[in-house]
Every structure is written in C-alpha cells, then in structure tokens.
C-alpha positions in Angstrom: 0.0 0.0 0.0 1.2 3.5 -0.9 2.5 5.9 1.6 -0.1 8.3 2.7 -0.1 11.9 3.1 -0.6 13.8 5.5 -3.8 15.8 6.6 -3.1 17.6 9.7 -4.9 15.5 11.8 -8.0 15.6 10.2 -9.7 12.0 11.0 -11.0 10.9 7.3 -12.8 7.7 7.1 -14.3 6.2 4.0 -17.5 4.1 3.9 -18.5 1.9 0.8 -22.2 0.2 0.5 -23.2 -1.9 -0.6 -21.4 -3.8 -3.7 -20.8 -0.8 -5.7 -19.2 1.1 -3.0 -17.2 -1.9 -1.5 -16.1 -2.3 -4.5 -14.3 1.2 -4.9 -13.5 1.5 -1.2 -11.4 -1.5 -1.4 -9.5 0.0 -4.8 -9.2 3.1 -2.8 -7.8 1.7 0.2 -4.5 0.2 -2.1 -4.0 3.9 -3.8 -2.5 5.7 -0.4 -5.8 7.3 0.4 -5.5 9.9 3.3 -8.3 7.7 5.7 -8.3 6.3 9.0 -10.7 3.5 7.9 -11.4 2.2 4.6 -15.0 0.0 5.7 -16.8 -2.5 3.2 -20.6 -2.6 3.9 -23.0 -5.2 2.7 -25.2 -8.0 3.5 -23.8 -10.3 0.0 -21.5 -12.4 1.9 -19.9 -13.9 -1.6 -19.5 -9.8 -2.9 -18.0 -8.3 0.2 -15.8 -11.3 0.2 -13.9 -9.9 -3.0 -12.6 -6.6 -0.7 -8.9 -7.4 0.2 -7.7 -4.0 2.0 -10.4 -2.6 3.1 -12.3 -3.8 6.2 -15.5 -5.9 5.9 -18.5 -5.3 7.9 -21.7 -7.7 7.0 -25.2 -7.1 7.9 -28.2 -9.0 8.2 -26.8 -12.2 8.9 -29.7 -14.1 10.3 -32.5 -11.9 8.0 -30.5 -11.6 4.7 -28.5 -15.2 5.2 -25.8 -13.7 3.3 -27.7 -12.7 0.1 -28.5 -8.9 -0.8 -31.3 -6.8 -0.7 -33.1 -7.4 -3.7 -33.2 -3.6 -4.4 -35.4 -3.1 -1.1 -34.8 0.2 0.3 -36.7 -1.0 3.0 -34.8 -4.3 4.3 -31.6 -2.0 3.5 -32.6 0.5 5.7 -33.8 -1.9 8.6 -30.3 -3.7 8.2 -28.7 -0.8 8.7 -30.6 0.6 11.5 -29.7 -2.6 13.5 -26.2 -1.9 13.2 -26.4 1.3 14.4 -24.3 0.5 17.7 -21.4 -1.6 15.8 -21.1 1.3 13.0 -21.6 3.7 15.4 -18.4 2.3 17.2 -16.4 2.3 14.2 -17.2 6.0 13.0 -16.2 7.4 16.9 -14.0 10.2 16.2 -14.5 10.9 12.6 -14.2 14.4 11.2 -14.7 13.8 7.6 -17.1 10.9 6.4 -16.7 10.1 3.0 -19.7 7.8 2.0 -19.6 5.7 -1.0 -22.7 4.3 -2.4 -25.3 3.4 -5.3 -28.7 4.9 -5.5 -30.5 2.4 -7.1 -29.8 -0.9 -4.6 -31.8 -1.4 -1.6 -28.5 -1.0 0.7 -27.4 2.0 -0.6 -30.9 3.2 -1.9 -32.0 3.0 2.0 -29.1 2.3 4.2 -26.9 5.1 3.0 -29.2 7.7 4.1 -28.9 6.0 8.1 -25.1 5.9 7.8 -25.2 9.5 7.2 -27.2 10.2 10.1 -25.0 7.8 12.5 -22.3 9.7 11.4 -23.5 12.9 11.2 -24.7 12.7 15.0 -21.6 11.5 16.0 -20.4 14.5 14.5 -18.6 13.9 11.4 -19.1 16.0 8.1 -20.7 13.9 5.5 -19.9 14.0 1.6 -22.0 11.1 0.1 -20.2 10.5 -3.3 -23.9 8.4 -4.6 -23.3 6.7 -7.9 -26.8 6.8 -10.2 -28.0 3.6 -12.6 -27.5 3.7 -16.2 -30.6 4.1 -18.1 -31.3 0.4 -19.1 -31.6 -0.1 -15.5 -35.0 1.0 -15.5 -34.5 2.7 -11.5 -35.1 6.2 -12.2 -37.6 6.8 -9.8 -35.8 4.8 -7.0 -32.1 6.4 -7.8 -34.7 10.2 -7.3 -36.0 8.6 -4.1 -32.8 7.2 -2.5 -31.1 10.4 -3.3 -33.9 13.0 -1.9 -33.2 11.0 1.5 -29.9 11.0 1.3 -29.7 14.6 0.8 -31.7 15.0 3.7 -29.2 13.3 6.4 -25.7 14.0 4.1 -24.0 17.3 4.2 -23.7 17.4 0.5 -24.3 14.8 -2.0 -21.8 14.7 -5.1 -23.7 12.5 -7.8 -21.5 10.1 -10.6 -24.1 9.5 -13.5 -22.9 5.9 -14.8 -25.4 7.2 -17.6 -22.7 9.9 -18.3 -20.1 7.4 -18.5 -21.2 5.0 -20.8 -22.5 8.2 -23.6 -18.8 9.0 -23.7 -17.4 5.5 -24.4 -16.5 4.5 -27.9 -19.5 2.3 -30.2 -19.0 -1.5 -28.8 -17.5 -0.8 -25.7 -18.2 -3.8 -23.4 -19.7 -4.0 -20.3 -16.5 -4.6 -17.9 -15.4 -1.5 -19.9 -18.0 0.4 -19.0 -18.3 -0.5 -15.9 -14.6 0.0 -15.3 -15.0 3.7 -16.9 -17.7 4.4 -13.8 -15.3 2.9 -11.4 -12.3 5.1 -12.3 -14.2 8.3 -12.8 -15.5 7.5 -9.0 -11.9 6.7 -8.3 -10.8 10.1 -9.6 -13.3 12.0 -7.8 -11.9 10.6 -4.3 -8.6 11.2 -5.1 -9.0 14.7 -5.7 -11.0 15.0 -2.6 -7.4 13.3 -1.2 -5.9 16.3 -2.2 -8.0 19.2 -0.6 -6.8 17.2 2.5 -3.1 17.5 2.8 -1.0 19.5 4.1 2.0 18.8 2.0 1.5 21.4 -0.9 2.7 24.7 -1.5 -0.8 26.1 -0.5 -3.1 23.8 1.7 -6.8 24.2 2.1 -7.8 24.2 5.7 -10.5 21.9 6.5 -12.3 24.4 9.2 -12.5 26.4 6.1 -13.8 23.7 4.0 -16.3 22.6 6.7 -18.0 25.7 6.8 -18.7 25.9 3.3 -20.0 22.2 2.9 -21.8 22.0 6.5 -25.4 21.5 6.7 -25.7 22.8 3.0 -27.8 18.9 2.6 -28.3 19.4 -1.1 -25.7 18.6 -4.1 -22.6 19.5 -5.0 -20.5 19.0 -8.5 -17.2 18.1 -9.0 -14.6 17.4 -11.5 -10.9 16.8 -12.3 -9.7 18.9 -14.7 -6.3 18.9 -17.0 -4.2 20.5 -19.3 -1.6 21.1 -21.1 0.9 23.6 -23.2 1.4 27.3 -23.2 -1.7 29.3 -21.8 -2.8 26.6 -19.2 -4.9 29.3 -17.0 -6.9 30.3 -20.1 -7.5 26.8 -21.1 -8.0 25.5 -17.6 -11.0 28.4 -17.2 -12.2 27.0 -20.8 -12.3 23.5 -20.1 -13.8 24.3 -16.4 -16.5 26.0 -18.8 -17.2 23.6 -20.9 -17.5 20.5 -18.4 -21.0 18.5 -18.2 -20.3 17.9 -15.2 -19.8 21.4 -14.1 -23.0 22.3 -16.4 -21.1 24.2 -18.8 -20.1 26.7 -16.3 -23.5 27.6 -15.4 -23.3 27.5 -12.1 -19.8 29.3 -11.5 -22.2 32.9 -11.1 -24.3 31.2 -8.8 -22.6 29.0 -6.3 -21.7 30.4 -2.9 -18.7 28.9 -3.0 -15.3 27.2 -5.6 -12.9 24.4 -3.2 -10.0 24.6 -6.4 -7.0 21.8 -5.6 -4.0 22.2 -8.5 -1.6 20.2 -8.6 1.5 19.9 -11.5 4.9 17.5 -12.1 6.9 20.8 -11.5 6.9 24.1 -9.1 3.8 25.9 -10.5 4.5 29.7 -11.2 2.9 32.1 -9.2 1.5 34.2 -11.9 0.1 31.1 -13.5 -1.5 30.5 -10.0 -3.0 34.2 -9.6 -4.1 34.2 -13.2 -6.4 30.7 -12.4 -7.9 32.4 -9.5 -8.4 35.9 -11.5 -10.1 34.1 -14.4 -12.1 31.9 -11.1 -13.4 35.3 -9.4 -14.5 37.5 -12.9 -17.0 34.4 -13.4 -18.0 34.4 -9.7 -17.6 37.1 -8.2 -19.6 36.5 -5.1 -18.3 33.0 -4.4 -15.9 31.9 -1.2 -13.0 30.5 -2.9 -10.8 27.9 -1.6 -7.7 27.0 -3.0 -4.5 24.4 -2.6 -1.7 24.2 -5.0 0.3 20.4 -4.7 3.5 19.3 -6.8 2.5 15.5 -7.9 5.8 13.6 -8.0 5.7 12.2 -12.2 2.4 13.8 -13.4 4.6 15.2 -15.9 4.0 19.1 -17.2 0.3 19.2 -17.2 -2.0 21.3 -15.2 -4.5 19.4 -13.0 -7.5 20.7 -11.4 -10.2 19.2 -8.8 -12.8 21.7 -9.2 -16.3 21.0 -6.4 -19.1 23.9 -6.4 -22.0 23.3 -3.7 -24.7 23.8 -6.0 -27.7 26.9 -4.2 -30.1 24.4 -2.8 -32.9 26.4 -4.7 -31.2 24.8 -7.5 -31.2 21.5 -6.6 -34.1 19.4 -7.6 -36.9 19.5 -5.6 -39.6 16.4 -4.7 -43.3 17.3 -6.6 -45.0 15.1 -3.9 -44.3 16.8 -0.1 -41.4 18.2 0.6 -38.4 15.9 1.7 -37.9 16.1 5.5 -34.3 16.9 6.8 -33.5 14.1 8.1 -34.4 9.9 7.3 -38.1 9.0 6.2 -38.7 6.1 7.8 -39.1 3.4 5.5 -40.8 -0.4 6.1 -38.8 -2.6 8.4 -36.7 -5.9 7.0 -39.2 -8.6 6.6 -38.7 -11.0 9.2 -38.1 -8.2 11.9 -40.0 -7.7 14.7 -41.3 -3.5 14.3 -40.0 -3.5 18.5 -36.4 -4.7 18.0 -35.8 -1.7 15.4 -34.6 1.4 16.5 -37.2 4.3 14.8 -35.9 7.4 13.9 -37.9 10.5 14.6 -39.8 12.2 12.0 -39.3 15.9 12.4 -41.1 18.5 11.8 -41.0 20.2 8.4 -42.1 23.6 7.2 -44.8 24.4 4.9 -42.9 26.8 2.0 -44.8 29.2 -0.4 -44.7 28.5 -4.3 -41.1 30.4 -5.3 -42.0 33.0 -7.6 -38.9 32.2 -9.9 -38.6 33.7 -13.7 -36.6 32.9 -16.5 -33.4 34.5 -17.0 -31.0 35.1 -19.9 -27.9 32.7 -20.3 -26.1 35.7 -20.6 -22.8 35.3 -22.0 -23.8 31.7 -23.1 -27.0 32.5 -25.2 -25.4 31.7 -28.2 -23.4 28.3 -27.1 -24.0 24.8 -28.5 -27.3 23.7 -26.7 -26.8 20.7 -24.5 -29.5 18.1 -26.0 -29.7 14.9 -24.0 -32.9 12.4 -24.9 -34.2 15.7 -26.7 -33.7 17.8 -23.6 -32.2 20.8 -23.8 -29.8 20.8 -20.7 -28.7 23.9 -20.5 -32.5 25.1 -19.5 -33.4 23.9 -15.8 -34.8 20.8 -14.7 -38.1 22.8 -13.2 -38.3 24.3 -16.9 -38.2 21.6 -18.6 -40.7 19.4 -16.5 -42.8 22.6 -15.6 -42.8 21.6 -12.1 -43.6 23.8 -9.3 -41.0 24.4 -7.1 -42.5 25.3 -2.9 
C-alpha cells in the first residue's frame, strides 16, 4: 500500500455500501488514500468477500443469510438501523465521512441515508459521493427517491451519473469497460477530494474552512478533475472548467456560494500562473468563497490538473413534486422478518410548509449563443423545473 499523506490531523474515514461502494473502497484503500478507515458494507457475503484491504463489515446475517437486498430500500434501511451501535463504534471520532454508495440498490438506496445520520450525529461532516444507474436499468424513480433522502441526512451529496459514462465511451464498448470507466471516474473524484486534505502542498486548504462551506448545505454539489496542457494553461483550464457537463457548462460558476480549487502539476507551479487561475475563477464568480490548494505530484509530468467542487444553491437543486423531503431519514418499512420493537425508529421531524417560489426565467447571458446541451431531446442547458414545468415550494 502507498505511503499516505498527511492531513493535519484531520480523522478521514471512508464508507463503501453496498457492492458498488465496496467495491471502490477497497481500490481506494490500495492507492494511499488519506483515511483512518477504509470499511466495506453489505449483506452479500460472496461480494464483500472480493474486498482485500479494506475492512468488511456484513449485515443481516440471520434476516439476509448472506444474500443482498433485492433492491429493497426498505430491508436496506432496517439492516442498517440494527447496526447502528457496531457502525456507530467504528465511526467514533470521525471528522470527515466520505460515504460511498449506489442509488439504485436497496443498501445504498435506504441504508446510505442512516449511515449518514449515525455519522452525522456523531459529528462527522458527510460528503456522500452516490453513484446513479445507467438508463437500461430502469431505476429512475428509486435512484430520485434514494437520493432525496440521502440529501436530507448527508451534508452534500456529489452524484457520478454511470449514464454519463457510458454516452462517452466509444461504439461496442463492453460492459467490464464500461463498468470500469464508472469505477475510475469514482476513483478520480476521491482522489482529488485526497488532495484538498493535505498538508503537504505549496498552499493547503484548511479543513475548518472547507467545513463551513460544505456543513449542513444537505443538497448537491459538483465536482470534477480537470487537466491540461501547453502554453496558456490558465486560459485553457477556465475553458475546459466552462465547458465541463459535469460542471453544467459553467452555469453554475455565477451562482454558487462557493469554488474548493486543488491544483496540482509535475513541477513548481508559477505564481503568476496561479494568480491568473484564480483571477479568471473570481471574474465568473464574483460572489463566491474560494478555496484554494496548489500540490507538486511527483511524475504527473508538465500538465496542469485541477479538482474543481461547487456546492450547488439548494434552490437549484431538484426539488420532490409530492411533499417536501424532511431533513432528516423518512422512515421506510422494516426488513421482513423483523420484529417493528427490535428496530430502533428514527424520529420524523417536523418540516415547514414553504410558499410556491416565484422564480422567472433568466437570460444565459454570455452563453446565449453556445451549443445547446440536448440529452434524450432535452435541452440541458434550460433547468430541470423548466423543462418538467414543475412547481417548485
């Protein structure tokens, strides 16, 4: 296992679920993650079985008998609230939660939000990096479902759209490579959030700092790494940053309250070339926080790397038709098999009844003329409550 860097004392610990995620925690665990704890999650006895660094924790022994949760956010959920001593005990002390999981299984779909709420009570900061279902998958709805919850109990969500993946592999890509795409773009996304932990750079980010712009914001975030090459690589970082689906195209760089930036480069970066990323960063948002680390990556050769994450304004974020989400865990059926006594309830809490928004539309501004983003014969680039004509309270 790699050598890992340091972070200052900041107590990182990283929680797959479920296959999916216990399948990248362990990968993570052998690439000299920053983390405390790399812990595998699951009631599949044969899956979790594959992990080889990271530690294994399996639910539901005598209710599951080793098998998974047949997509039921329900059983995952009751599994999970079971263990709530056992993972309690292992997330004691934790200042950083990074929670690994799928949307669309019953584990992650139900669990993940509880893990987030044991953690967060203990009190950790939660980033839940929530992979969604391709398309042929059919699990729309439950992937909207799991993540409204989850949002609800996770400081910030970041979501990895397998969906996204697959569109940008070549015709006749199989399905390990497809599947192996997801897994390294996941991959990616953790090792960048690596970076904005150490304290070996030129310029560290401080995690106080980072805290306060990610706590209790329980709504998404966007992220991406970013790189480039040759002479101008401040212009064309800002360019690329701009042109990035998963950043929307730069849309929401005059909107967010606030821009964590991590570069890193093979050699000393230049100053100038430093103070020229962050001019271009605040002329495009002007009101944001910025946050910023600069890192010298033994071998990464002369290019110009970037981890770019935006907490996206929550009245942004996609909000439920039916009621509003509470802020915390609905409480979902029990496991079958389980007695409604021997599982621990969580509270429902009150919630607020909100006012219809009275939101217009607005120009793109400097973007009006751009390429429009067409996905399925949406246009992308126009939001979500536009397109669906949905009412947002």
């Amino acid at each position: 296992m790699a050598k890992q860097p340091q972070t200052n004392g900041v107590n990182v610990k990283v929680v797959g679920l479920g296959s999916a995620g216990a399948r990248v925690v362990d990968s993570l665990a052998a690439l000299g993650f920053p983390a405390a704890r790399f812990l595998a999650v699951d009631t599949d006895s044969e899956k979790l079985q594959h992990c080889q660094l990271a530690e294994k924790l399996q639910l539901g022994e005598s209710t599951r008998r080793g098998w998974g949760c047949s997509g039921d956010a329900g059983a995952g959920a009751a599994c999970l609230r079971t263990a709530k001593d056992a993972l309690g005990g292992k997330l004691a002390d934790t200042d950083l939660l990074l929670l690994v999981t799928g949307l669309a299984g019953g584990l992650g779909g139900g669990g993940a939000p509880v893990v987030a709420e044991i953690a967060a009570d203990a009190g950790a900061l939660v980033v839940a990096l929530a992979i969604e279902p391709f398309d042929l998958e059919g699990l729309d709805a439950e992937s909207h479902d799991a993540l409204l919850r989850l949002r609800g109990t996770a400081d910030t969500v970041v979501c990895m759209p397998n969906q996204a993946v697959m569109d940008r592999q070549p015709a006749g890509a199989s399905v390990p490579e497809c599947f192996e795409a997801a897994n390294n773009l996941m991959l990616e996304a953790l090792l960048g959030m690596g970076r904005l932990l150490r304290t070996d750079g030129q310029m560290n980010i401080d995690f106080a700092h980072f805290r306060s712009l990610i706590s209790g914001h329980h709504a998404e975030s966007v992220m991406a790494s970013l790189e480039v090459m040759g002479d101008s690589r401040p212009r064309a970082l800002m360019d690329a940053i701009l042109r990035h689906p998963q950043l929307e195209a730069g849309r929401l760089l005059g909107e967010t309250d606030g821009i964590v930036m991590c570069l890193s480069s093979g050699e000393n970066l230049p100053m100038e070339e430093v103070e020229e990323v962050m001019n271009h960063l605040r002329d495009a948002a002007p009101a944001a926080k910025l946050l910023l680390g600069v890192h010298t990556e033994v071998g990464q050769g002369n290019g110009l790397s970037a981890l770019v994450m935006m907490p996206q304004p929550i009245e942004k974020t996609e909000i439920a038709e039916d009621p509003a989400p509470v802020n915390r865990l609905e409480e979902l059926p029990p496991e079958p098999g389980l007695a409604p006594e021997s599982i621990p309830v969580a509270p429902l809490l009150w919630t607020a009844q909100q006012q219809q928004l009275p939101l217009v539309n607005i120009s793109k501004g400097r973007f009006d003329k751009g390429e429009a983003t067409l996905h399925n014969g949406e246009d992308l680039d126009i939001p979500t409550y536009q397109r669906r004509n949905i009412v947002l309270n």
